[in-house]
C-alpha positions in Angstrom: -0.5 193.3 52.9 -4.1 192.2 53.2 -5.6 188.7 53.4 -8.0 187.5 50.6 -9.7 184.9 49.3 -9.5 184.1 45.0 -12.6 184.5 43.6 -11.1 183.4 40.1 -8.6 183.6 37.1 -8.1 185.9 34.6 -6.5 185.2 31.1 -5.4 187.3 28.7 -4.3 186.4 25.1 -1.8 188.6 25.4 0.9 189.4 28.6 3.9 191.5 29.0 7.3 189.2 28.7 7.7 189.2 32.4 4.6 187.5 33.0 4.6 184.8 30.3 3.8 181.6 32.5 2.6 183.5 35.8 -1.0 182.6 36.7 -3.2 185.8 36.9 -5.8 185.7 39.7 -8.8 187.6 40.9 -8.6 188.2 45.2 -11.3 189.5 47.1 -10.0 191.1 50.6 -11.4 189.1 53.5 -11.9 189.4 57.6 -9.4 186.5 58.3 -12.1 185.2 61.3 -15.3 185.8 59.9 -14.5 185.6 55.8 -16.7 188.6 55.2 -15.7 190.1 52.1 -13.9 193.6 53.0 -13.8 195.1 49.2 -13.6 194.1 45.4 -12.3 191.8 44.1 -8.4 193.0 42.1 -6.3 191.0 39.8 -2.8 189.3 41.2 0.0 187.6 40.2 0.5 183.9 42.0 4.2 184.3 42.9 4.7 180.6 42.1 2.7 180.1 45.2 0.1 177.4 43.7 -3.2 179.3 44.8 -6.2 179.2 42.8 -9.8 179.9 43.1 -10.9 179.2 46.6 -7.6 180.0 48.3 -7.2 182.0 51.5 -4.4 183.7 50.7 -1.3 186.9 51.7 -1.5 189.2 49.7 1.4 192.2 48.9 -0.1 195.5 47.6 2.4 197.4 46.7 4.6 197.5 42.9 8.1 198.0 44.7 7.8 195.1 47.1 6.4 193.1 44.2 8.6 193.9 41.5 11.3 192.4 44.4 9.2 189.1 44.6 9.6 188.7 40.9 13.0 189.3 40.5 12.7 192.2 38.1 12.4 195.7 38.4 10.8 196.6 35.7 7.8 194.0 35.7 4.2 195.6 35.3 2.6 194.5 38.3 1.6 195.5 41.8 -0.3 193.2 43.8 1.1 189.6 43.9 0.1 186.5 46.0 3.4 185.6 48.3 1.6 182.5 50.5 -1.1 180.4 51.0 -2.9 181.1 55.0 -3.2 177.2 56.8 -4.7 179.5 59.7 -4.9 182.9 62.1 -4.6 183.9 65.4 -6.1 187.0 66.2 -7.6 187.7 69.9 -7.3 184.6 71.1 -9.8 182.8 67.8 -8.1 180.2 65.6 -9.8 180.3 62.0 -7.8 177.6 60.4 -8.2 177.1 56.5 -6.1 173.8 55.7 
């Protein structure tokens, strides 16, 4: 799991069935204190969540675990959005986002 922040959408004219009406995002990995981008930017699925560009967001990086959050096994993904961060606590520093 990694915190990130979505840089943007991505559409496609085409998706595989299990995706048909799941919003596909871009998410750059973050510091959660300082926002300091930490990698590129990778597509994810919005679990329902409601996150779009500008988001601070948890993210799950892994197919298994995501394929769980979907409800199907044999979905094509592996990185999904599961929440939206309001704030973190890390070392006594509050960075809160909502």
């Amino acid at each position: 799991m990694f915190i990130g922040e979505v840089v943007g959408n991505v559409w496609g004219t085409r998706k595989a069935p299990q995706l048909a009406n799941k919003k596909l995002l871009l998410v750059r990995p973050i510091d959660p204190l300082t926002e300091k981008p930490l990698g590129d930017a990778m597509m994810a699925v919005d679990a329902g969540i409601g996150s779009g560009p500008g988001s601070v967001v948890l993210v799950l990086d892994e197919g298994g675990s995501a394929r769980t959050v979907l409800g199907d096994k044999d979905a094509p993904v592996r990185t999904i959005i599961v929440g939206i961060v309001d704030s973190v606590i890390s070392g006594g520093k509050v960075k809160k986002y909502a």
